[in-house]
N, C-alpha and C positions, 0 to 999 in steps of 0.2 A: 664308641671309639675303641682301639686298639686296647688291651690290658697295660699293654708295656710300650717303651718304645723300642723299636728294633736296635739292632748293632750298628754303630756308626757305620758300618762298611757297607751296610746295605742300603742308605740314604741316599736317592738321585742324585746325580750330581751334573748330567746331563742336561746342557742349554736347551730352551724349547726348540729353537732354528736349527740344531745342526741336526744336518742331512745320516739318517742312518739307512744300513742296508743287516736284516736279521736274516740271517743263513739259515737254513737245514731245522725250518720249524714247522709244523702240521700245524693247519687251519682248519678250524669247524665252519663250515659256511651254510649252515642252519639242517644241512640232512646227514650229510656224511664226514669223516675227518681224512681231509687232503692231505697225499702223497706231501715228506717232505718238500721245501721250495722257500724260495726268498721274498720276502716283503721289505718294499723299500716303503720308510718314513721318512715323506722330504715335504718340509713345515709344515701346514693343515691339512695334508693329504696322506692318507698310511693305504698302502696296500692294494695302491695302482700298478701296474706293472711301468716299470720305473729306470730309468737308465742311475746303474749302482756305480758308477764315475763318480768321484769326491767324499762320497759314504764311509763313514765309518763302520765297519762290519764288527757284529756281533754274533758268534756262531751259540746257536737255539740248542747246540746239540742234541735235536730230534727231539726235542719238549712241542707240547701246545701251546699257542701262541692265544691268548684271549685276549677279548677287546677290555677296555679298564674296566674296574668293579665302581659299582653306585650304591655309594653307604645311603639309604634315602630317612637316616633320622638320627643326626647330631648336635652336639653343641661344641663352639669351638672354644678354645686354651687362647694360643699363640703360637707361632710359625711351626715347632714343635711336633703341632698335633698334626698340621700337615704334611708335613714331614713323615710323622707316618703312617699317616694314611697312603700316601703315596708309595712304602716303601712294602705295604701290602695288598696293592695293586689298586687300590679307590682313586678312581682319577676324577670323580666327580663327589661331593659329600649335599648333603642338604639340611639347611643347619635350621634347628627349630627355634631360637629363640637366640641370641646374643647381646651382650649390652655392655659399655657403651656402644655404640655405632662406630666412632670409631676404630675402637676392636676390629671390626668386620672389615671394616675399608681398608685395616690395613692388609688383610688376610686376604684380599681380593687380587687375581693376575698375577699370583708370584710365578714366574717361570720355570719350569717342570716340576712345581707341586700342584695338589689336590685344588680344580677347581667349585670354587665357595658359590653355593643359591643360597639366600639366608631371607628368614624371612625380617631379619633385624628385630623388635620386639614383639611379644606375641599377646595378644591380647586377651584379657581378664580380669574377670568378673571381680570388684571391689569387696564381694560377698564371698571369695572363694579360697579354699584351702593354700591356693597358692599366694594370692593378693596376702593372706596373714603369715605364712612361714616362706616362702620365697626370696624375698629382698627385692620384689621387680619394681624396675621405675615406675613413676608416677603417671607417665605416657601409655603405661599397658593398661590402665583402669579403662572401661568403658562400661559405664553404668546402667546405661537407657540406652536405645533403640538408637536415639538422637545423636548417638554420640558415635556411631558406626562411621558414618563419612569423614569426620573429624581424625578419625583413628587411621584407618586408611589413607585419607590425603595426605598425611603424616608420611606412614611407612613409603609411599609414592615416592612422597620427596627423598626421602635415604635412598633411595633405590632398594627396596625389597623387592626379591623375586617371586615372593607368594605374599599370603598372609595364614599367618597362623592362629587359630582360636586355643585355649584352655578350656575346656567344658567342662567344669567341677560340680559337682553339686554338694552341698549348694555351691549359684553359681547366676550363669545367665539366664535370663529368661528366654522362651521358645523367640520372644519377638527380638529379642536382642540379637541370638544368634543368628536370627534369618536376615536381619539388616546388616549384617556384619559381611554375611558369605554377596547379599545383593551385593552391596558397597564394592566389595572386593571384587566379581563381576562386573561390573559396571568400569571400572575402571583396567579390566582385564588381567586381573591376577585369578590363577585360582587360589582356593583356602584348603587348609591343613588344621586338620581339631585333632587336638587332645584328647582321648574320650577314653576313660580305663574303668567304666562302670557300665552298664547294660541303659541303664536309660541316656546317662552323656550318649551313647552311639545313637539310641534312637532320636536323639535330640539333633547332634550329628547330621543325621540323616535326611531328617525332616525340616533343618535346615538349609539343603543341597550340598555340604560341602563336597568337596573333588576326593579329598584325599581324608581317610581315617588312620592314624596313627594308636596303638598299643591295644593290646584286647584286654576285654572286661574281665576285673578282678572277682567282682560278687556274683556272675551270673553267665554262662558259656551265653554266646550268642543263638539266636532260635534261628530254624529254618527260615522265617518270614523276612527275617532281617539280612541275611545274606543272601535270598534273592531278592531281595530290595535294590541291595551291593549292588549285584549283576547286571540287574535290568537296568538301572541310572548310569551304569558305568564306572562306580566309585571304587578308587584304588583303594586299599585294605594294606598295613605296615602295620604287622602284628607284636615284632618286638619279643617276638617267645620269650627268649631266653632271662631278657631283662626281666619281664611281666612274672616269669616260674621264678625267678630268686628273691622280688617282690612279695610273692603267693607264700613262699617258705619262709621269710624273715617274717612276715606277720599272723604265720602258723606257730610262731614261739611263745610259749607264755611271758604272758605280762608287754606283750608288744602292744602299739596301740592299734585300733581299728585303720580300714583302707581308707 
């Protein structure tokens, strides 16, 4: 998320309904960047050709005009944080873990801020670095294999948009995470792991999830395993920047191991 929060003055303050008309802005429309021209936003539709009657105009003064930013691995605060995310241009966030659940619900359809996919709690392994220094509720434990449908019918009922794994090691067992991503399949979520070590990813992997979140701290990834990525189709959210200031606080003496 954001370091800071922006300047009050740059905080939306724009109802999602009202009808705008943006003047004199350049569009990329995926080969070339379009001559000046106007895009009307009039409610769930941007960028129709648009009768600008009623519109409030906002002149682009010849800036680019881009579609919202997708922050794709947060956690959220309170209204706050949406706020600014919104206010540097993430109109969509995807949040990995949040708790209570009410938190979430309430973060959810605020009008013209940042809309929330959360996977509400994420699930982990009773054995695993996070289960002991975390704080996560008791509902994130999934211990056996058995406990996979249990975990997921859970997050169903909150309405999560994914399901999120933790893969620590120690951590899950191969069979736990494979029931985990089934479970979540089966029910038509995809899953999100956690995986910041070279074997969590091969674990990761060899359990189908969709989506990999942060790269490995002990070991760069090998050829074999990002064409593995490729061929399956698995999204990859590397997290550089976080992961490098990670890599360097535990480059200091006397830190403790990853």
């Amino acid at each position: 998320m954001p370091a800071a929060q922006p300047p009050e003055s740059t905080r939306p303050t724009t109802p999602a309904t009202e009808k705008l008309a943006l003047t004199n802005v350049r569009v990329f429309d995926g080969e070339k960047l379009l001559p000046p021209a106007t895009v009307v936003v009039d409610g769930p539709v941007i960028g129709e050709p648009g009768d600008t009657r009623g519109a409030r105009e906002i002149d682009g003064n010849g800036g680019v005009l881009l579609p919202g930013l997708i922050d794709a691995h947060v956690h959220l605060e309170d209204e706050d944080t949406l706020r600014a995310f919104a206010a540097y241009g993430v109109t969509t966030a995807l949040d990995m873990g949040t708790w209570p659940v009410s938190r979430v619900d309430a973060l959810r359809g605020l009008p013209g801020l940042t809309d929330i996919r959360s996977s509400t709690y994420a699930a982990t392994s009773p054995a695993s670095g996070h289960a002991a220094h975390m704080g996560l509720p008791e509902g994130s434990l999934v211990a056996a294999p058995a406990d996979a449908e249990r975990f997921v019918t859970e997050r169903v009922a909150e309405g999560a948009d994914h399901i999120k794994l933790i893969i620590d090691l120690p951590g899950f067992s191969q069979e736990t995470a494979t029931a985990l991503v089934t479970a979540a399949h089966r029910h038509g979520l995809r899953t999100i792991a956690h995986a910041s070590a070279l074997d969590a990813v091969r674990m990761a992997q060899r359990a189908g999830v969709d989506v990999l979140t942060h790269a490995p701290l002990d070991r760069p990834l090998e050829e074999a395993d990002v064409e593995q990525a490729a061929r399956e189709g698995r999204v990859i959210v590397p997290t550089l920047t976080m992961m490098a200031d990670i890599a360097a606080a535990l480059a200091r003496p006397g830190a403790p191991g990853p």
